[in-house]
MARLUMPA-14510 format. One line per 2 residues: their letters; for each residue x, y, z of C-alpha. Coordinates in steps of 0.1 Angstrom, whole numbers, padded with zeros to 4 digits. Layout:
! residues N
a	X:Y:Z | ...;
END
This chain:
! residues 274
xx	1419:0820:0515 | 1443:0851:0521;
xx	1425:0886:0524 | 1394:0891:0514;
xx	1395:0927:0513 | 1418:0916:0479;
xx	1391:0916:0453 | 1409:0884:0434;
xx	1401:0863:0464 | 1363:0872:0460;
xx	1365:0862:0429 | 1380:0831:0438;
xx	1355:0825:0465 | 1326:0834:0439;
xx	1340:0806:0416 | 1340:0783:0441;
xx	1305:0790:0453 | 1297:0788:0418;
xx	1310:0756:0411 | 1294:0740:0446;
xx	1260:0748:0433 | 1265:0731:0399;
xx	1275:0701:0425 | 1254:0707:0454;
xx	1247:0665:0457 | 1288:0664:0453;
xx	1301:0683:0480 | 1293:0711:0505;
xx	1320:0740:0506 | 1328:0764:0538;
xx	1347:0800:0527 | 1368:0812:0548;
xx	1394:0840:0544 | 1414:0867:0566;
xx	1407:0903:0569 | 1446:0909:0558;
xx	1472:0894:0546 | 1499:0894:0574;
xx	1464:0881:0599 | 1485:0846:0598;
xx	1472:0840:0634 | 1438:0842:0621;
xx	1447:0819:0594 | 1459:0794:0619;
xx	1425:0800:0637 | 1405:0791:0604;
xx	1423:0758:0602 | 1421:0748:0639;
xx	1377:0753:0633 | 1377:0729:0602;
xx	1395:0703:0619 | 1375:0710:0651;
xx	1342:0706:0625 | 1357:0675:0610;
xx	1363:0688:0574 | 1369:0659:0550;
xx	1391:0684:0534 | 1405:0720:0535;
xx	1420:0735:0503 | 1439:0765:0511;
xx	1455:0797:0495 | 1482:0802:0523;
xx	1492:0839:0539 | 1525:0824:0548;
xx	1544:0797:0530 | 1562:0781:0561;
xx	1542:0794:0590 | 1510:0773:0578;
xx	1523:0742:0574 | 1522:0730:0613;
xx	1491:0737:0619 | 1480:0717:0583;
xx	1501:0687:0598 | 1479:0685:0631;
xx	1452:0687:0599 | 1466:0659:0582;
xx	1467:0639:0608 | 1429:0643:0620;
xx	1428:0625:0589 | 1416:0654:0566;
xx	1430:0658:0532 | 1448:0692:0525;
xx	1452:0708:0489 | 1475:0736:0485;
xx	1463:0765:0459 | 1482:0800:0447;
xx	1508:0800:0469 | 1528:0770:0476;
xx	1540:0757:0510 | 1578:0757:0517;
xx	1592:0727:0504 | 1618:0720:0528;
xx	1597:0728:0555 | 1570:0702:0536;
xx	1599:0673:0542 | 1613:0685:0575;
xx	1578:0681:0587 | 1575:0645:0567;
xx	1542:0661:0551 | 1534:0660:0514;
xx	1507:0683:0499 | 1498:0684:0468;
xx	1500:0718:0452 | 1477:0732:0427;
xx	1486:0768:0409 | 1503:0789:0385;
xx	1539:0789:0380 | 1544:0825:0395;
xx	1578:0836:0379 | 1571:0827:0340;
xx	1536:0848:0350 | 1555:0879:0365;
xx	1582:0875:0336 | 1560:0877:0310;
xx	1545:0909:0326 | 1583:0925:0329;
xx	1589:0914:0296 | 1558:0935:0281;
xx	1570:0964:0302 | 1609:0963:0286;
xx	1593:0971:0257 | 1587:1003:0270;
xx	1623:1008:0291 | 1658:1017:0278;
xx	1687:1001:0292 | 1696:1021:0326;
xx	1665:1026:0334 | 1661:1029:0369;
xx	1630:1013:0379 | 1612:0995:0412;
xx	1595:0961:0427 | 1569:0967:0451;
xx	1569:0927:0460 | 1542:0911:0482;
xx	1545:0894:0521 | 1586:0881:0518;
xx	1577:0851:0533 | 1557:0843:0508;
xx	1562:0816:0484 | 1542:0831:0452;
xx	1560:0870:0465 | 1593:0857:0461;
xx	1590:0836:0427 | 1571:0870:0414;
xx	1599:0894:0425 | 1627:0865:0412;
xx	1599:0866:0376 | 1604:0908:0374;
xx	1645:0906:0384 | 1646:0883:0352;
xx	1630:0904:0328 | 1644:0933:0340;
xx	1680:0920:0342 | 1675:0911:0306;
xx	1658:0946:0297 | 1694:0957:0310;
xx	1673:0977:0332 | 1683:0991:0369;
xx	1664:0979:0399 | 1672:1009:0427;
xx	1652:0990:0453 | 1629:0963:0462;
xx	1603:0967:0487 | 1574:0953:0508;
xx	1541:0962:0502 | 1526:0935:0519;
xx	1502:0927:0492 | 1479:0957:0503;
xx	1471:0987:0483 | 1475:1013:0514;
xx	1506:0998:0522 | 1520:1000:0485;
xx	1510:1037:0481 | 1532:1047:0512;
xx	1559:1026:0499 | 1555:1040:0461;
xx	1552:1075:0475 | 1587:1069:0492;
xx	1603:1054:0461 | 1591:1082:0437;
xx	1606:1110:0466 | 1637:1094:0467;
xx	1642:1085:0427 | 1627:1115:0410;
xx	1642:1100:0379 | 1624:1068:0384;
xx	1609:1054:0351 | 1589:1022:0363;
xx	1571:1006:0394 | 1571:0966:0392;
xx	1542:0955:0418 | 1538:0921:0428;
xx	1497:0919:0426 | 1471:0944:0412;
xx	1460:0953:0445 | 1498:0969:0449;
xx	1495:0986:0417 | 1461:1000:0424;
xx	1478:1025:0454 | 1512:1028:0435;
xx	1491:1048:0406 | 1480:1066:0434;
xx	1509:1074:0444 | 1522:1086:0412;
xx	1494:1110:0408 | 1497:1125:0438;
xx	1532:1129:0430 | 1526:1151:0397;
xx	1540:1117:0377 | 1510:1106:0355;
xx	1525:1094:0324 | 1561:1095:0332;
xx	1562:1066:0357 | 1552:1034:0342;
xx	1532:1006:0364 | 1523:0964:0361;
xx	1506:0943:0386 | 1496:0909:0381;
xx	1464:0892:0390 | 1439:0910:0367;
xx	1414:0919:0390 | 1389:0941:0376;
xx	1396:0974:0393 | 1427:0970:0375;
xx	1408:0972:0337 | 1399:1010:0332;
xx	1442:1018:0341 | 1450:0991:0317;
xx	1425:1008:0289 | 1439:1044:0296;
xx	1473:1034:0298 | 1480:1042:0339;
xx	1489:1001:0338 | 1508:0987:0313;
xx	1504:0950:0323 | 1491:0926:0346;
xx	1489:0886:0346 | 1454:0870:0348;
xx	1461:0832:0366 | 1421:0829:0360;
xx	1418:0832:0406 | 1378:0826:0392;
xx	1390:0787:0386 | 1418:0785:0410;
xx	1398:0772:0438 | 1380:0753:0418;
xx	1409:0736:0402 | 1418:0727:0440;
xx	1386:0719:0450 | 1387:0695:0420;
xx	1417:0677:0428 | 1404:0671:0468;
xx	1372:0651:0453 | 1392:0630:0431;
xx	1416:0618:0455 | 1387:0618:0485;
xx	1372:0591:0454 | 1401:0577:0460;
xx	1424:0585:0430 | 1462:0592:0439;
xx	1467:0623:0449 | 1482:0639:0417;
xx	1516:0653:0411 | 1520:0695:0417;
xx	1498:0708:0388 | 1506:0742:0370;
xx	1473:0764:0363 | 1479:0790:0335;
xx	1487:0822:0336 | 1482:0852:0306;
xx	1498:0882:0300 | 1471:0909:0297;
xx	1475:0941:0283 | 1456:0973:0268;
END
């Protein structure tokens, strides 16, 4: 997994355990995640240990959508079966490197649309508002930031900048606390995951801008349901990161039973609101 100082990949890794016990005869399951989620070194590291453990196969949430995909090739071919969950590898790089992965996850920009969409209820055309998007290198980032530009372009809304927060909470605060300094007229911050969201509401009350700046994450993580109640969040998009290894972990055990390995498979993804 990515970070798991991100509270949806405990979840994820708690589903996963979950589902191992209810199959304990079926399979045995190794978590492993990175203390951040730029650590794509670490990552790298992870992999390299479950092929040096002889893994019969590693499902994977990716940090980075191309920088992963040599080290899952040298995977590959130790004969272990890879399974790509919540943030898909590059496809080009996929075919440049003659891999094919399977990838099992939500479709990203209909889940970050939707999420704009309930926030354009609240905007009036002009405006101005902000994305606070994840790691750009990311695969799930970019189809999240293309998700809010769609909503917003319809909500005839005006984007005044899109920037980094690297997926982290810290990080988005110091970026949100930028944006609201330089835009004092800025109506909305679009963040790209719940963690993001979490230190741009920080951000706005430490500015003075409780109520007059508007926020939506995406991921539904749990810190994220008391802003959603008291209106400090207006949306998020739950894409159920409880199942989402499992759905992966799933599809490896077919295909190690020796189904086909199945075509990509979009996971769901709700709008949640107050």
């Amino acid at each position: 997994m990515k970070s798991l100082a991100n509270e949806f990949f405990s979840t994820m890794a708690d589903g996963a355990k979950t589902h191992q016990a209810a199959n304990a005869s079926t399979y045995d399951l190794i978590v492993n995640g990175i203390k951040n989620e730029t650590d794509l070194s670490e990552q790298v590291n992870l992999v390299e240990q479950m092929i040096a453990q002889r893994v019969n196969a590693i499902v994977i949430a990716p940090a980075d959508s191309k920088a992963l995909v040599t080290v899952l090739k040298r995977a590959k071919e130790a004969g272990i079966l890879v399974v790509n969950i919540d943030n898909k590898l590059d496809s080009d790089v996929l075919k440049q490197a003659g891999l094919s992965i399977p990838f099992v996850g939500p479709d990203n920009r209909a889940g970050a649309a939707k999420v704009g969409e309930a926030l354009a209820k609240r905007l009036k055309p002009g405006d101005k508002v902000a994305i606070i998007e994840g790691l750009p290198t990311a695969f799930n980032g970019q189809q999240r930031r293309l998700g809010f530009e769609d909503a917003m372009k319809v909500a005839g809304a005006n984007i005044v900048t899109t920037q980094s927060g690297n997926w982290e909470m810290e990080k988005a605060n110091n970026v949100a606390a930028s944006i609201l300094s330089e835009h004092p007229d800025l109506r909305a911050l679009l963040c790209a995951n719940d963690n993001m969201a979490l230190g741009a509401v920080a951000a706005i009350q430490a500015a003075g801008r409780s109520g007059k700046v508007l926020v939506v994450g995406f991921d539904n993580i749990g810190a994220i349901g008391p802003m959603l109640a008291d209106g400090r969040v207006v949306a998020t998009a739950d894409q159920h990161g409880d199942k989402l290894a499992v759905f992966g972990i799933e599809a490896a055990l077919n295909i190690l039973k020796g189904e086909a390995p199945p075509a990509d498979q979009t996971t769901a993804v709700d709008l949640v609101t107050k």
